[in-house]
N, C-alpha and C positions, 0 to 999 in steps of 0.2 A: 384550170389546173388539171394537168396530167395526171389521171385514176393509178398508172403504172408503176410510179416511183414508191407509192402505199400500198399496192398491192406486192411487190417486190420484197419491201419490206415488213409486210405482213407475213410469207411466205418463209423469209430468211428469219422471224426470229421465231418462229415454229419449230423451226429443226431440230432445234436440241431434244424439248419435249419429244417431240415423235419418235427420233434415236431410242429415248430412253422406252419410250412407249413399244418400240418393235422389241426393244430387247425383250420387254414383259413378256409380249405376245409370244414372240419365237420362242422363250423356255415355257409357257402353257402351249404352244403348238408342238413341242415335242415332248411334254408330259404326255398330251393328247396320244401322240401318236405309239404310245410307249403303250398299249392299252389303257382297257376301262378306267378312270378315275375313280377315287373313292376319298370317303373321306370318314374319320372314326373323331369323337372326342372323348378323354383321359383325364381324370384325377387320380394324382399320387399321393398319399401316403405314409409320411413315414419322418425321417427326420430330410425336407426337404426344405426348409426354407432357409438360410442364414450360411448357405453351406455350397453359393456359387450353383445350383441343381438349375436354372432357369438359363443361365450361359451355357454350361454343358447341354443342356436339351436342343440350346439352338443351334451348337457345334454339328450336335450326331445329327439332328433334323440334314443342315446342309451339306455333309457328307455323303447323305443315302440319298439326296436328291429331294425333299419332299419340303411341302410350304404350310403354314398356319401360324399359329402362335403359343407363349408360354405367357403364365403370371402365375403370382402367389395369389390365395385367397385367405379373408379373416379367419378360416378357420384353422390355418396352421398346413392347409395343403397347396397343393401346385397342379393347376389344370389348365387345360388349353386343347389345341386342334389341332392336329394333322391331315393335310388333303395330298396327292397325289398318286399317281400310276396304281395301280391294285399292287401290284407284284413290290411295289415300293412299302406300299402303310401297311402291307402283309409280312413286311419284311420285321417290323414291329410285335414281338412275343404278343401273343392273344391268349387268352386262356383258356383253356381244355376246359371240354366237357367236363363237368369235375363233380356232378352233383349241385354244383352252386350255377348253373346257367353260366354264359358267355361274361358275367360281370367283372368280376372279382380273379385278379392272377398274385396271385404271393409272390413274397421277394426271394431274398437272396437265399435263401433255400430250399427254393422248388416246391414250398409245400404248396400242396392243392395240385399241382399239375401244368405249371408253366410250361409253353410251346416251347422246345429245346431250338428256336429258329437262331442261324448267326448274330441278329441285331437285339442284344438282350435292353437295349436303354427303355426306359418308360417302364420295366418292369422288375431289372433285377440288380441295374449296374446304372449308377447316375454318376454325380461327383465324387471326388475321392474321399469327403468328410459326409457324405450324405448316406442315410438305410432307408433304403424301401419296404413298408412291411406287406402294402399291396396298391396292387392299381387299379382300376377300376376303367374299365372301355365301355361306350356306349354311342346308341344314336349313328351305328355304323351303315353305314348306304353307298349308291354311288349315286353319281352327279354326272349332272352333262358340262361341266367348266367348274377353274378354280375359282375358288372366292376372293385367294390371296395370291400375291406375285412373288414372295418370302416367306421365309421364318422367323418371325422377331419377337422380342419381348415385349409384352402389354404390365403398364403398372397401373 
């Protein structure tokens, strides 16, 4: 028996996987290339569960570019991760030196000192039925690679 016709076909039913595998690669290849990576994780807050807040997070995530994930937690908030480009997850309100450390950024009224940056979601503007009253960032670093190829919902 001819080793060719199985390797052949070993070869062709790879392809798809790999396709989908380069895609991955090439949007982490030009995260990479987009500067440093970083990665920050977020619990929110506020009136955020029951109110669509975890679709919307995965909306704005894949507009600005960036991957991780969303979920509810038992205790009535919504946490999760965002990884990519620095200039991307900075693009993310962080909160001002405010007296309170790096932790803690207030909602939709600025109190304490929210970063006036263009992309206010995660901190001051979520779904249309949802209040943030704060959020909380932490464990922010960079990394040498993403962990994730998306931004999806974890339940």
């Amino acid at each position: 028996m001819c080793p060719l016709p199985l390797l052949a076909a070993s070869v062709a039913a790879s392809r798809i996987p790999l396709r989908l595998l380069g895609r991955e690669l090439a949007t982490a290849a030009a995260m990479s290339a987009a500067g440093r990576l970083k990665t920050v994780d977020y619990e929110v807050f506020g009136r955020v569960q029951g109110v669509c807040f975890r679709m919307y997070t995965e909306g704005e995530a894949k507009k600005i570019g960036v991957v991780g994930w969303v979920k509810n937690t038992s205790k009535g908030t919504v946490t999760g991760q965002v990884q990519g480009p620095e200039e991307k997850v900075d693009s993310i309100p962080h909160p001002t030196d405010n007296g309170f450390g790096r932790e803690t950024c207030f909602g939709q009224w600025n109190v304490g000192g929210c970063d006036t940056k263009p992309m206010s979601w995660l901190c001051k503007v979520g779904s249309p039925s949802s209040r943030i009253d704060r959020t909380n960032f932490s464990n922010e670093k960079f990394i040498s690679k993403l962990d994730y190829s998306d931004f999806s919902i974890r339940y």
